[in-house]
N, C-alpha and C positions, 0 to 999 in steps of 0.2 A: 255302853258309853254313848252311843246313838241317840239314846232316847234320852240321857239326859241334855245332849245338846240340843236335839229338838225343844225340850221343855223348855229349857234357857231362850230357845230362841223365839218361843211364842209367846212366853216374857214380854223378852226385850221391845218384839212387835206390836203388841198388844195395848205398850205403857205409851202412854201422850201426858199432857201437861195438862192438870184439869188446874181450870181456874172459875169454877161457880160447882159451887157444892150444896149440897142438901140441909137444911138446919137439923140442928139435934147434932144428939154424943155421938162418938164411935167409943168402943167396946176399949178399956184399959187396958185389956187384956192384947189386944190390937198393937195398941202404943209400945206394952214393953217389946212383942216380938219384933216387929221395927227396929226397938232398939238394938237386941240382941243378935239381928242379921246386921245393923250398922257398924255394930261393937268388932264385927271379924273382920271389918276393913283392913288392908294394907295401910301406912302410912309413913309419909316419908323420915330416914332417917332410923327405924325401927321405930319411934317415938310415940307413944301414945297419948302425947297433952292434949287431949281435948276430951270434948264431953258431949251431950244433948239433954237441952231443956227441952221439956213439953209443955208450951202455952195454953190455957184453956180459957183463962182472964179476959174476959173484955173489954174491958177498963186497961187492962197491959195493954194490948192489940191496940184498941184505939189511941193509947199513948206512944206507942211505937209511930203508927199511923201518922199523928200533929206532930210527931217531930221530925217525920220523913219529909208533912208536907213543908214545913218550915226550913226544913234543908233547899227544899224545890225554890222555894221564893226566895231563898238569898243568892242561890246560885243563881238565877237572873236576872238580879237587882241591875249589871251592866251589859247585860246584852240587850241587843238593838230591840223590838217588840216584836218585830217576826220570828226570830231565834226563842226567844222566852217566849211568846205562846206556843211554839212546838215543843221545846223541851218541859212546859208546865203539862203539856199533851201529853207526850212521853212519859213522864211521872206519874199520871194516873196509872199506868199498867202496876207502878211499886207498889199499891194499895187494897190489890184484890183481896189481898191475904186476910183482912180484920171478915171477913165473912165463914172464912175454916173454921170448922169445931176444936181443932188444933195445930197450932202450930209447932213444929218441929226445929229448933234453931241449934245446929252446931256451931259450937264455939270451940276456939283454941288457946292454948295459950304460949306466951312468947317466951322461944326455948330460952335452955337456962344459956346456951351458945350468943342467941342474938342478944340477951340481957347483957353478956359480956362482953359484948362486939360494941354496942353501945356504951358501958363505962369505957372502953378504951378509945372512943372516939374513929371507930374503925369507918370506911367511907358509904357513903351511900349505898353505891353498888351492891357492896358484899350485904350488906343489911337488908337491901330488895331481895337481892337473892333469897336469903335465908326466911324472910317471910313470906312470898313466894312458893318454896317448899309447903311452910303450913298449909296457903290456901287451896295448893292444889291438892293435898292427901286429905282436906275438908273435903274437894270435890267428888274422890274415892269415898268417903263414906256417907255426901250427899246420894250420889248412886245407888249404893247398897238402902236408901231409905226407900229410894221410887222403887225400884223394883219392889221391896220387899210389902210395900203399901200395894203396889199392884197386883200381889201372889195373892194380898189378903182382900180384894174388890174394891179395894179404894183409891179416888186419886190424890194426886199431889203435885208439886208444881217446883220446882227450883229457883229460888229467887234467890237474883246477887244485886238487883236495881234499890232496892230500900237499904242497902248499905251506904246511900250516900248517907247515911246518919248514924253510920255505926259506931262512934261516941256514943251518940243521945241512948241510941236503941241498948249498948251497954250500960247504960247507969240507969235504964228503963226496969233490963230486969236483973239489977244487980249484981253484975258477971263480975268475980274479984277482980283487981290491978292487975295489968297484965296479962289478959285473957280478953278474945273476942269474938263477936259473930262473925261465922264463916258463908251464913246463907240463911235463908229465912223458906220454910220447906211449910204452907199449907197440906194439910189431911185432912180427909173426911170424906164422905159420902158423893160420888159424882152428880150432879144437877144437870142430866144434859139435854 
C-alpha cells in the first residue's frame, strides 16, 4: 500500500498547470484514457449528469475565445478605465486555451431536482445550492483529468476564468438545454 501512495504522491507533485503547449496532435488513444480515469469520479448526490467534450476544432476554440473576449469588454463598459484595463489584463489568462491540441470541457447538466425547484419558484438560496453541488463534483472529475494527463506526460491546465461566457461557449459547442460547462481543461504536449 506504500508504494502505491508513493506513486499517487509523485503524481500529484509532479502535475503543474501547463499553459503553452507543443503544436501537433496527441494520441486518441490519450484522450479516451483521460476519459475513463475521469468517468470513476465521485459525484455529488450519486448523480452522474455530466459528460466530456474533446475539442480539437479551431474554428470552435477560436469561437469560444471572441465570445469570452466579448464577454471581457462588456463587463467593463462601466468601470472607471483603471479597473477595466486591469480586468481586460486579467482576461487574457482566459485565452491561452485556443493554443491546446485539445481541449477537454466538462459539462453538466441541471438535475432533474433543481429543474423542479425552479417550476416551483423555490428561492434562490436552495437553487445556489443545489448548483453548487454540480460545480463542485465537476471539480472532482476535473482533477481526475489533470492527474490522469499527467500519468500519461502531458499537461493541462484547469480553467474556470472563460466561463464568464459560459451561455455563448454552450451554444458554441452545442451542449443540449439544460446542460453546461463546468471548466475548460487544455491538453497536449508541454512547451516549456
Amino acid at each position: 500500500m506504500e508504494s502505491t501512495f508513493l506513486n499517487l504522491e509523485k503524481l500529484c507533485k509532479s502535475r503543474s498547470s501547463c499553459r503553452r503547449f507543443k503544436p501537433g496532435n496527441i494520441p486518441e488513444s490519450a484522450i479516451e484514457k483521460i476519459i475513463t480515469i475521469a468517468k470513476l469520479s465521485p459525484y455529488a448526490g450519486g448523480r452522474k449528469n455530466w459528460d466530456i467534450l474533446a475539442i480539437t476544432d479551431q474554428t470552435l476554440k477560436q469561437s469560444m475565445a471572441n465570445a469570452i473576449e466579448e464577454k471581457i469588454e462588456s463587463a467593463t463598459r462601466d468601470m472607471d478605465k483603471a479597473e477595466a484595463a486591469m480586468f481586460r489584463d486579467y482576461g487574457k489568462n482566459f485565452l491561452f486555451f485556443t493554443q491546446a491540441p485539445v481541449l477537454l470541457v466538462p459539462y453538466f447538466r441541471i438535475s432533474p431536482v433543481m429543474q423542479a425547484l425552479l417550476r416551483q419558484n423555490v428561492t434562490n438560496e436552495l437553487l445556489q445550492w443545489e448548483r453548487d453541488n454540480s460545480v463542485k463534483s465537476i471539480s472532482c472529475v476535473s482533477m481526475l483529468v489533470l492527474l490522469a494527463a499527467e500519468s500519461l506526460g502531458l499537461g493541462a491546465c484547469y480553467m474556470t476564468g472563460p466561463l464568464i461566457a459560459k451561455e455563448e461557449i454552450g451554444k458554441i459547442l452545442a451542449l443540449p438545454p439544460g446542460k453546461e460547462p463546468g471548466a475548460i481543461i487544455p491538453v497536449g504536449y508541454p512547451d516549456k
